[in-house]
C-alpha positions in Angstrom: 0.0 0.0 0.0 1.7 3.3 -0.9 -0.8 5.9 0.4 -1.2 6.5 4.4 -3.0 4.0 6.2 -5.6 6.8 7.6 -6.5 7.9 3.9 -7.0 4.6 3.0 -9.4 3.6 5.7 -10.8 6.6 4.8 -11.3 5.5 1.3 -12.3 2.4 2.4 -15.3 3.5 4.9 -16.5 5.4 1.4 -16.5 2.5 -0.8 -18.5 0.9 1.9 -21.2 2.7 2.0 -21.5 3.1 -2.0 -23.2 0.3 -4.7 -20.4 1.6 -7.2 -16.8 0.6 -7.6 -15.4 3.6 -7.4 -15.1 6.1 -4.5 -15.4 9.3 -6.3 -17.5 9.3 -9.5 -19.5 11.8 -11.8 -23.0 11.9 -11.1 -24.5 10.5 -14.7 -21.3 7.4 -15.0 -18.8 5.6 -13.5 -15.7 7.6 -15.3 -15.4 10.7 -13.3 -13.6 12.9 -15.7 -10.5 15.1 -15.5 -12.7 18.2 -15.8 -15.2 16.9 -13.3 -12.3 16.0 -10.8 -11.1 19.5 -11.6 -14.1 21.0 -10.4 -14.5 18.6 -7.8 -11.0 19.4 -6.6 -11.4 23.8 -7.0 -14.8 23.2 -4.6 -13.3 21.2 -2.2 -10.2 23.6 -1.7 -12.9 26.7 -1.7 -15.0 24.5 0.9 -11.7 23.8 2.9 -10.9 28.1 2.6 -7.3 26.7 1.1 -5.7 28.0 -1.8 -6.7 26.4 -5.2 -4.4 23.3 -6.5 -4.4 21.6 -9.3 -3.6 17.8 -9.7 0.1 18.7 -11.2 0.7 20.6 -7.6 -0.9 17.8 -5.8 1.6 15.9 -7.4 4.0 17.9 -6.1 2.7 18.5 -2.4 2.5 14.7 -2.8 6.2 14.1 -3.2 7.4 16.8 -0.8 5.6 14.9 1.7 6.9 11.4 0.8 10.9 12.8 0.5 9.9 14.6 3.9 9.2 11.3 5.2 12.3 9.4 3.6 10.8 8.3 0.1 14.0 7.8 -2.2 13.5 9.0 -5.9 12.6 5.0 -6.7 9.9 5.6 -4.0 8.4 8.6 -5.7 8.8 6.9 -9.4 7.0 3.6 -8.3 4.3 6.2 -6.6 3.6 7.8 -9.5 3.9 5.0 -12.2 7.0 6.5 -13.9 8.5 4.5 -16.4 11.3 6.7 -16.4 13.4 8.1 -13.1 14.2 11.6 -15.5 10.2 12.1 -15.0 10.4 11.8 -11.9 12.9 14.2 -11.4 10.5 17.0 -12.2 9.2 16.6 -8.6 12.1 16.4 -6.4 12.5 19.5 -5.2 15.2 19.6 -2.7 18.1 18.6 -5.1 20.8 17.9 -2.6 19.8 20.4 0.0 19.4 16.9 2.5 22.7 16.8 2.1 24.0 19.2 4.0 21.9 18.5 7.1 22.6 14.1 6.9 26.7 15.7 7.1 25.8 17.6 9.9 24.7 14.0 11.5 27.5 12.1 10.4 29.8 12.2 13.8 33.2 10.9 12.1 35.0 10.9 15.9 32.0 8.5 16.6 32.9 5.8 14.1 36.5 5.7 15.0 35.9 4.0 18.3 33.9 1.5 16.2 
C-alpha cells in the first residue's frame, strides 16, 4: 500500500457505504472525468478556505511529503507509475539540500571508536 493507512481507511469506509466501484465518480457514469475531478477538486479547496491546486501541484505536495518522510526518488517513481526516473525528477525538489543537514549528523569521531 503506498498511500497512508488513515486515507486509506478513509477510502475504504467510502466505498462501503457506496453500490459503485469507485469512491469518487460523476453523477451520470462511472468515469469521473479530469474536468469533473477539476471541479471537484477547486470546490473542495474553496469549501476547505485553502488556496486552489491543481492535480500537477498535488503531485507535487504529494512528493514533498513522501521525501519529507524518507521516500528515495525510486519511491516517488513507483508512486507515480513512472517509467522513467528523468520524469520523476521534475518533482524532487530539494536537489541535494538533504545533504547538507545528513553531514551535519555524520559524527566521524564516533565511528573511530567502532
Amino acid at each position: 500500500m503506498y498511500i497512508p493507512d488513515e486515507l486509506f481507511n478513509m477510502l475504504g469506509a467510502k466505498t462501503r457505504v457506496s453500490d459503485e466501484d469507485f469512491v469518487v465518480k460523476s453523477p451520470r457514469s462511472n468515469y469521473l472525468s479530469y474536468d469533473g475531478y477539476y471541479r471537484a477538486l477547486k470546490r473542495y479547496c474553496r469549501e476547505l478556505g485553502i488556496t486552489k491546486i491543481g492535480t500537477h501541484g498535488l503531485r507535487h505536495s504529494t512528493s514533498e511529503l513522501y521525501t519529507k518522510f524518507g521516500a528515495s526518488r525510486d519511491d516517488l517513481r513507483i508512486l507515480f507509475g513512472h517509467s522513467n526516473s528523468k520524469v520523476t525528477d521534475i518533482y524532487i525538489h530539494d536537489k541535494g539540500q538533504r545533504l547538507a543537514a545528513v553531514a551535519d549528523n555524520i559524527s566521524l569521531l564516533g565511528c573511530a571508536g567502532s
